[in-house]
N, C-alpha and C positions, 0 to 999 in steps of 0.2 A: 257561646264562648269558644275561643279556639286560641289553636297554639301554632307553631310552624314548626318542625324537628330538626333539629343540627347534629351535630356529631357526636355531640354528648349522647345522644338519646338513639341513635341508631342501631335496627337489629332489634331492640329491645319489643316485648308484645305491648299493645296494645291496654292491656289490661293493667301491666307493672308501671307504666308510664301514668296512667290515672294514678293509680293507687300511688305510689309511692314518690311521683313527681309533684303530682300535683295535690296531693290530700283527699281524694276522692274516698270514702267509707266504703263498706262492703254492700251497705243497704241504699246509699245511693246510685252506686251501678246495679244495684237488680231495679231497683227503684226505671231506673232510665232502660233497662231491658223490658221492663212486664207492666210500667206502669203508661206507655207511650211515647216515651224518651224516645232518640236517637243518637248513634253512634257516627259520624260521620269522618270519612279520610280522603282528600280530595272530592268532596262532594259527594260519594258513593257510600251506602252504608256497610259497616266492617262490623264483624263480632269481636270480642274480647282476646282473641288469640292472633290479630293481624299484626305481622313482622312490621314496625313501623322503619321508614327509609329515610335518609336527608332531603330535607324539602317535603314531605307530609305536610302537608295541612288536615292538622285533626280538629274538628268541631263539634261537639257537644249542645245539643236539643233539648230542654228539658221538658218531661211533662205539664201539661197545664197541673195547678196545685190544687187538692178542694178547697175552699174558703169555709171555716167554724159556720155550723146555721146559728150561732149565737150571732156570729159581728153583722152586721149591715153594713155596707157605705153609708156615710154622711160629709154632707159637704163639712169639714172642720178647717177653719186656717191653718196653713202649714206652711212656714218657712224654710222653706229648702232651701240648704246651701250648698249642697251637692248630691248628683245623681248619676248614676252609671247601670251599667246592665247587673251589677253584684251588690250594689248600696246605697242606701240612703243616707245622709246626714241630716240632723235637722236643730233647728234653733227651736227648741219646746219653750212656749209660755206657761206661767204659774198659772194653776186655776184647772190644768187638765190633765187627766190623768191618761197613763201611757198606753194600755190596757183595759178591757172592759174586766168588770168586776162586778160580787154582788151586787155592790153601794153604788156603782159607777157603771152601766151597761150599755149607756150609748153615750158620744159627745166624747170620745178621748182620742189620739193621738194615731189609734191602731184603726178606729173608723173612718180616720180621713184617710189616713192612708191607702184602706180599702178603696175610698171612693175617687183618689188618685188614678190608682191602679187603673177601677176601669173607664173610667176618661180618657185615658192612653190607651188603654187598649192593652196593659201589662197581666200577663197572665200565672201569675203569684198570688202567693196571700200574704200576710204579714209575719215575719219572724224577728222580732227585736231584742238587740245582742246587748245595749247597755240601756236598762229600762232608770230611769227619773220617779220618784216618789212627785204625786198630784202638783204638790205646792210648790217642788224645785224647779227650777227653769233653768235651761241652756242645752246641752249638746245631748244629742241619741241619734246612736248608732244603728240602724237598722238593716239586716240583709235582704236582699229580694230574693233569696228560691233556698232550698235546703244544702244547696254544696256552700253559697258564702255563709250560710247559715252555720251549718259544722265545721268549719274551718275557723270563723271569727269563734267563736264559742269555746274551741280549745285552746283559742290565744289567750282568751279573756281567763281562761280556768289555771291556764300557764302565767299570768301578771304581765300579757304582753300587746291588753290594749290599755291604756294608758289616757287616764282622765284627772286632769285638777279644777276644782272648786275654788269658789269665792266663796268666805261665809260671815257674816257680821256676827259679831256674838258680844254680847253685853259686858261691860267694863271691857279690861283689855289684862290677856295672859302678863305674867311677870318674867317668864323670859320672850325675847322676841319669835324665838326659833326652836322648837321643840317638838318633840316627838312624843306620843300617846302610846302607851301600850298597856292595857287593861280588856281582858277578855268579855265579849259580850254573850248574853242570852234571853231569851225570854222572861218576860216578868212573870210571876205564878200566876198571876189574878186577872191578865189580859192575855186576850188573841192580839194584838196590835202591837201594846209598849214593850219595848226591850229594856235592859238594866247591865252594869258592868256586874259581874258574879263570878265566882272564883270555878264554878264549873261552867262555867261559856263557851264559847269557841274565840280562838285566837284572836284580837284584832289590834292593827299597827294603825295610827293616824298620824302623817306628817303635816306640821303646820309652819306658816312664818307669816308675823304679823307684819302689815305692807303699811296699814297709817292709822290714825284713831283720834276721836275726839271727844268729849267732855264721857259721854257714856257710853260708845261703841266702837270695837275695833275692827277693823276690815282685815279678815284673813284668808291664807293662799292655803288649800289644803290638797296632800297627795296622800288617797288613801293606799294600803301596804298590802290590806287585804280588804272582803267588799263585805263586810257583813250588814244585815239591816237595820237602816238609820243611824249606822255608826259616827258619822261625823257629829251627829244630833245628841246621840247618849254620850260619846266621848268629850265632846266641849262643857255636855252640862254636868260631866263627872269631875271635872277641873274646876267648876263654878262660874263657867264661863259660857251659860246656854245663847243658842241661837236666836238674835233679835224673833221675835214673833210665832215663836216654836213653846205656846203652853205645855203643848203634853210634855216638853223635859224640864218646864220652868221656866222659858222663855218669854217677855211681855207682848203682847199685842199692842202694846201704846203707838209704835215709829212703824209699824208695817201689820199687814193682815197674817200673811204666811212665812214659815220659816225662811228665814231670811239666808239662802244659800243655792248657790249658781254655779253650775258646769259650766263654766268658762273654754276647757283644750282638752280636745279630744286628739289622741293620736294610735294611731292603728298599721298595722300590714296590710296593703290589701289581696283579699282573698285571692287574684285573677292574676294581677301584676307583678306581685310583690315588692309591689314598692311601699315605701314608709310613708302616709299620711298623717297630716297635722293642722287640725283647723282650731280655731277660735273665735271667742264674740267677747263682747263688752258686756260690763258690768248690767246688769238688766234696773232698769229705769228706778223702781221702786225701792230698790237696796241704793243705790246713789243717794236717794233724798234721803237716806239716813244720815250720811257722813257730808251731807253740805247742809243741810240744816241744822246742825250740832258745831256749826264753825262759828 
């Protein structure tokens, strides 16, 4: 990574221009001091106190990262739609999960990515900044090294990466356009299901129904805040569960898995800061819902 200094930034150390220009943390400059990092300013290595000048060129080296002895590479299909030295985008299919887990250890999203990495020759491990439940399919955001990594993370914590959903959900709400606000939590009697409960934690769901037919509506949803499976308990707290989502009530008749797609992903990016905004189409199996019902 590197940057060029202008007039804004002149005079200033070395050290304040990471940290407070660019978002660098305290533990990722020791991190790049002790862990193998490099410091670079015109090509020469500088410590933390160099008077930076106009026309500096400073560049930033990052350690090789350890990889989990949990994850493995494995070859897993991956759709990339975008890649740079700070992120990945990816178009996730249903069926895999984003992360390895007890139930799920190998075969998900974070081992191909591994096995990515070393194909190229990318010397990272995986840090993923908007994870997808198994069954969802569409957009995730992943960082490649610990600074996009912290950076994306306190956007996301701030409500300033920015993702909307498609979700089919059974019959059709009675207004077209409306907003959910019912707090979510844990169910007592599971590790897994959540439930709306009056000591929950806060959760906002925006929705606007786009088209529907005899049994299922196709909706645009922006959630307000990210709690988990919220769009899932919040439609089936309305009576409106997700096409093919049993654990809230949902049928498996029109589709296997809950029937809801990250559609638009939009983000800052960590390096640039420029505003990103990608998108995908409705994923194949939620379509045959609403044209085979015409």
């Amino acid at each position: 990574m590197q940057w060029q200094i202008t007039q804004a930034n002149k005079s200033i150390l070395l050290r304040d221009f990471l940290r407070n220009e660019q978002g660098f943390s305290r533990r990722i400059l020791k991190s790049l001091i002790y862990d193998g990092g490099k410091l670079l300013v015109n090509g020469r290595e500088q410590n933390l106190r160099y008077e930076l000048q106009i026309g500096d060129v400073v560049c930033v080296e990052f350690p090789n990262e350890r990889k989990g002895t949990h994850m493995t590479p494995e070859e897993i299909p991956l759709d990339i739609l975008y890649e740079d030295d700070s992120v990945l985008v990816i178009n996730k299919q249903a069926g895999v999960a984003t992360i390895p887990s007890f139930h799920h250890q190998t075969g998900t999203i974070a081992n191909g990515v591994l096995h990515h990495y070393v194909k190229h020759n990318i010397p990272y491990t995986v840090h993923v900044v908007t994870r997808l439940d198994r069954d969802t399919s569409g957009l995730l955001l992943i960082a490649k090294h610990r600074y996009s990594h912290s950076i994306l993370s306190t956007a996301q914590k701030q409500g300033k990466v920015k993702r909307k959903y498609y979700a089919i959900v059974e019959g059709s709400p009675t207004h077209r356009k409306g907003v959910i606000r019912a707090n979510i939590g844990r169910k007592a009697d599971s590790i897994i299901e959540r439930e709306v409960r009056e000591d929950g934690q806060h959760a906002v769901t925006h929705y606007q129904v786009k088209n529907n037919n005899l049994n299922h509506a196709l909706v645009a949803v922006q959630l307000e805040t990210g709690r988990t499976h919220q769009i899932r308990v919040h439609f089936s707290f309305i009576g409106h569960p997700l096409a093919g989502d049993d654990l809230y009530g949902g049928s498996k008749e029109s589709i296997t898995r809950q029937a809801l797609h990250c559609f638009e992903l939009g983000f800052e990016h960590p390096q640039t800061k420029e505003w990103m905004t990608f998108s995908v189409p409705l994923a194949k199996d939620m379509k045959k819902i609403l044209s085979d019902e015409h």
